[in-house]
C-alpha positions in Angstrom: -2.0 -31.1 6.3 0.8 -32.8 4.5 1.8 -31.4 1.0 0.9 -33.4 -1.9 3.6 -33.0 -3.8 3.3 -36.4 -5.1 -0.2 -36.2 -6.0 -0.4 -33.1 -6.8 -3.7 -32.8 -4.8 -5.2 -33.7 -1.8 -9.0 -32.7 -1.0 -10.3 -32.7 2.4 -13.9 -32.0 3.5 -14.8 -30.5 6.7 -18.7 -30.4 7.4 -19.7 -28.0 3.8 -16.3 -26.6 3.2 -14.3 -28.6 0.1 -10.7 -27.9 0.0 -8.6 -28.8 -1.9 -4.9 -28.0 -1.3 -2.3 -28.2 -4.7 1.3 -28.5 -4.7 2.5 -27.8 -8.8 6.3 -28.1 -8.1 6.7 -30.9 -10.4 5.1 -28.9 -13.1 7.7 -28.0 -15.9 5.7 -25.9 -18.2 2.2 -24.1 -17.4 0.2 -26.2 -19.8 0.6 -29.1 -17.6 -2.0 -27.3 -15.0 -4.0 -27.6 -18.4 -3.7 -30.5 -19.3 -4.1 -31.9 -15.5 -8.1 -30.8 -15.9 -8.0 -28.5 -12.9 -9.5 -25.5 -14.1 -12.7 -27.1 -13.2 -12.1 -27.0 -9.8 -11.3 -23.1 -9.4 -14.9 -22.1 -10.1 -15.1 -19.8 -6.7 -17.1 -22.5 -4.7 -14.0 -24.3 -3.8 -11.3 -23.3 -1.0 -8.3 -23.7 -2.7 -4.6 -23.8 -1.5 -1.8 -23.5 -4.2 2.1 -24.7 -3.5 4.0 -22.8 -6.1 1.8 -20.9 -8.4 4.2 -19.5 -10.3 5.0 -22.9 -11.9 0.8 -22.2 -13.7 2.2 -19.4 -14.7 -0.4 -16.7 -15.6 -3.3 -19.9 -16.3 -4.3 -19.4 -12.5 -6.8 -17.1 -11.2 -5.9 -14.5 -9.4 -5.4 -15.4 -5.5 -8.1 -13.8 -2.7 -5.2 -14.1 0.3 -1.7 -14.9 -0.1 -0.3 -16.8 3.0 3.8 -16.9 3.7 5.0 -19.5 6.0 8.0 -18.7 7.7 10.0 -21.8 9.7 11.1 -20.3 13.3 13.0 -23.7 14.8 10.5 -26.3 15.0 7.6 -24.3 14.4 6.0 -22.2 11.4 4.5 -18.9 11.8 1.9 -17.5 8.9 1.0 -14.2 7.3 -1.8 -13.7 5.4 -2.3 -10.8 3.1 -5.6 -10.4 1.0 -6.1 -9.3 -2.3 -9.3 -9.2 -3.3 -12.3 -8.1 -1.1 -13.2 -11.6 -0.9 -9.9 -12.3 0.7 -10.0 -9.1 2.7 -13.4 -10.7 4.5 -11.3 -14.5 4.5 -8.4 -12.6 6.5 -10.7 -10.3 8.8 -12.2 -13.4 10.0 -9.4 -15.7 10.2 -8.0 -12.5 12.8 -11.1 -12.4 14.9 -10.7 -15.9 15.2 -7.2 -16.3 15.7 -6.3 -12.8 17.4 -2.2 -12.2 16.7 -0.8 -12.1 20.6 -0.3 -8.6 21.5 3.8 -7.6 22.6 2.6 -5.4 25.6 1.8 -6.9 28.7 
């Protein structure tokens, strides 16, 4: 997925799921989130990914999993932590699917 921080969205569809991934770094005060008429599209039936949050300020919902990327040379590795029990069932699956590789051998 490439960041739309141009755009400021970019919605992608995958069989039912909608998602729609945000980037707000060009916002310079939370209103413009507002004023952009997103509010719409956090209505729980969306998947949504935010790029800097912080720049809604306190207009955004609260998150169900917060995912940190990390850059390790050419490659990223991801945490996930969840926040709500939503998020909690969201980051259970996601672990079954995805199982972290164990260090022992």
């Amino acid at each position: 997925m490439k960041s739309p921080t141009y755009t400021l969205v970019e919605v992608y569809e995958a069989s039912r799921l909608h998602l729609h991934h945000f980037d707000f770094y060009r916002f310079h005060d939370p209103r413009e989130w507002i004023d952009a008429g997103f509010r719409e599209t956090f209505d729980g039936r969306n998947v949504i990914l935010v790029e800097w949050p912080q720049k809604a300020g306190d207009l955004l919902p609260p998150p169900d999993v917060r995912i940190a990327l990390e850059a390790h040379g050419t490659g990223r590795s991801a945490s996930l932590r969840s926040c709500s029990v939503r998020g909690q069932k969201c980051v259970t699956r996601v672990a079954e699917a995805f199982p972290y590789p164990s260090s022992s051998s």
